[in-house]
Every structure is written in structure tokens, then in C-alpha cells.
Phi, psi and omega in degrees: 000317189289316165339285197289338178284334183290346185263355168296315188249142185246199218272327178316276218303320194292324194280319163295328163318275152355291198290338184271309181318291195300320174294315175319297149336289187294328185261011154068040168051037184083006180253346164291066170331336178287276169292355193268303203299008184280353217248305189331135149287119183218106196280336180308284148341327134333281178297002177266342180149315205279098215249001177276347187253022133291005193226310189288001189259331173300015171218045168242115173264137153262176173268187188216108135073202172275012181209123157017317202332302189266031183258311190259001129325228157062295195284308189294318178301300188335287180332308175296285201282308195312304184292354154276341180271318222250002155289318183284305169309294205087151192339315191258340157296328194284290176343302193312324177311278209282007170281332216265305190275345183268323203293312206269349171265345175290325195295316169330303177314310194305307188273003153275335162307298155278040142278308205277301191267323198094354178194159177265092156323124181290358194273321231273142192236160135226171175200197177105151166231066187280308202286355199248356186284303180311298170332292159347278197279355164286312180280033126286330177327306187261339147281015149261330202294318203238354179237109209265336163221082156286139171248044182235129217263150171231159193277145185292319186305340178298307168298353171268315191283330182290006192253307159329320189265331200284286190304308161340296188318301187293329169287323153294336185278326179306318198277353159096326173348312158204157174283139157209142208286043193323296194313308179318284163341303191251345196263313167317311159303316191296289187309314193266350168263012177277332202290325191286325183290313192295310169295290175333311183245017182273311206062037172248003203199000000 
């Protein structure tokens, strides 16, 4: 059983996998601060040169409460969709993805944050790799929607839920309960279903 779950996926989706686990571990699930901000979107600091952390904050996991939840959600969606597009693609395609769909949900995140408030707190963090999750599944959604033989197959039910889940995110963040990074979320959703229409009808990618 285990065989077969590990042969679902290949060495890409397993090294972001790897790679989220080992940052959680070091930054104490975002509560060590110190090591967390090595991580952070800080756009000031971007624009001085450190272009890696439009990319790093998807591997900043928080805690829910005393447990793991977003870290090993997160890790399960990867596993599923990252690992059907990179069996069917291969590696450096599922990577362009997920390069493409976190650059374009952090900035989301960021700048939405100072839409809403008018300024960005050097305090204020997110992670997770949830916007790229979203992405995933909007282009296989949508490069199935429009490539009738795309083969990477998704359950009708995934996408009702995952939507489901989206408006949730925005009703719990009005109620102040918990944070969550929607913009990140919906922008993410957005971004990986233009990359499924674009690929779909170039067919060069």
C-alpha cells in the first residue's frame, strides 16, 4: 500500500512536499519569528534584490489550534493534483505551475492586504500552500474544460468542495476567528485556471 502511494507521485511534488515539512520543523510552525521571516513576503526587501521570497511564504505552514491541519492538508492536495500533473507533464512542468500560480497568489495576498488597510505591518505574515493548491486545481479544471484529451483525471466532486471551502475562508476571516489568506486563495484559483485555458488552446505548454 504504501508502494503504491508513493509511485502516485514523482520526485518534484515529493521535494515541495519535503520542503514544506523541513520549514515547518525549523520555523516551530511559524512561531519561532526569527526563522519564520527568512520566509516572509516583505516587499521592501524584494525590491532590494531578495526575489526568492515571492516564492517562500508557500512553505510557511501555520498551527489550527495545537495541530498540524495546515500543514498536512495542504501536503494531501499537493500529493493528489501536483502529482498527477507531474506524472502526465513531468517535473519542471508541474515546478513552471507552481512557480507561476505562488508568485501570483503571494502578491495577491500581500496587496490585498494593503488594499484593505492602506499599509502592510512588517509584523504581518502568511504561508501556506494553499494558493497553489487552488491553482492545481483550477488548471486541471480548466485544461480539461477546454482540451477534451487532457488526461489528468479529477473527481467532479473536488471542485464544488473546493469552492465551498473558498467562501467559507471569507466568512470565517469576517468573523475574526481565524486568519485566512483568501485573496492568496482566490487569486490562486484564478491564476492556474488562465495557465489551463492558455495551454489548452496554444497547446505549447
Amino acid at each position: 500500500m504504501l508502494e503504491d502511494f508513493m509511485k502516485r507521485t514523482g520526485w518534484m511534488t515529493k521535494l515541495l512536499v519535503g520542503i514544506s515539512v523541513l520549514v515547518s520543523i525549523i520555523t516551530l510552525s511559524g512561531t519561532n519569528r526569527e526563522i519564520t521571516s527568512l520566509f516572509t513576503f516583505n516587499w521592501e526587501l524584494i525590491q532590494q534584490g531578495q526575489l526568492h521570497r515571492l516564492v517562500t511564504p508557500i512553505f510557511l505552514h501555520f498551527m489550527i489550534g495545537s495541530l498540524p491541519i495546515h500543514l498536512i492538508f495542504n501536503m494531501m492536495w499537493l500529493w493528489d493534483l501536483g502529482g498527477s500533473i507531474e506524472k502526465d507533464r513531468g517535473p519542471w512542468y508541474l515546478l513552471t505551475l507552481v512557480l507561476i500560480i505562488g508568485i501570483a497568489s503571494n502578491m495577491a495576498q500581500y496587496f490585498a492586504e494593503y488594499w484593505m488597510e492602506g499599509y502592510v505591518s512588517p509584523r504581518y505574515i502568511f504561508g501556506g500552500m494553499s494558493g497553489v493548491v487552488y491553482g492545481l486545481l483550477g488548471f486541471i479544471f480548466m485544461r480539461r474544460k477546454f482540451d477534451p484529451f487532457y488526461r489528468v483525471p479529477l473527481h467532479p466532486g473536488i471542485m464544488q468542495f473546493m469552492l465551498i471551502w473558498l467562501v467559507l475562508g471569507f466568512v470565517l476571516n469576517s468573523t475574526g476567528m481565524i486568519g485566512i489568506a483568501n485573496a492568496a486563495h482566490l487569486i490562486g484559483l484564478v491564476a492556474g485556471g488562465a495557465l489551463g485555458i492558455i495551454t489548452a488552446k496554444t497547446k505549447a505548454f
